[in-house]
C-alpha positions, 0 to 999 in steps of 0.5 A: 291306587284306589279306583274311582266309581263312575256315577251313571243315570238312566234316562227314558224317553218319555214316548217309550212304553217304560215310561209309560208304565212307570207313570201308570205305576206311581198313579196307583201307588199314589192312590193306594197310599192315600188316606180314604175321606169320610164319604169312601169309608161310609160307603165301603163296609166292612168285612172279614178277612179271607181265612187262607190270610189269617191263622188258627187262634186257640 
């Protein structure tokens, strides 16, 4: 007898404070997956890497 699996949902309600920050969440990876336009990268120059992110090149 094979068992069946029972597909279950979470449901938040919107005046929690998960909700909340899960919004919160999804607006900033919205805006750190988007693609910069030509005015912010004119104004952000560019910089170096810190070194502790980059290895040793021999």
């Amino acid at each position: 007898m094979k068992k069946q699996q029972q597909e279950r949902t979470i449901k938040i309600r919107k005046e929690s404070e998960a909700w909340k920050l899960q919004q919160h969440f999804g607006a900033l990876t919205d805006r750190l997956n988007r693609l910069p336009d030509a005015n912010e990268v004119q104004c952000n120059p560019q910089r170096s890497a810190p070194t502790g992110l980059t290895e040793m090149v021999f």
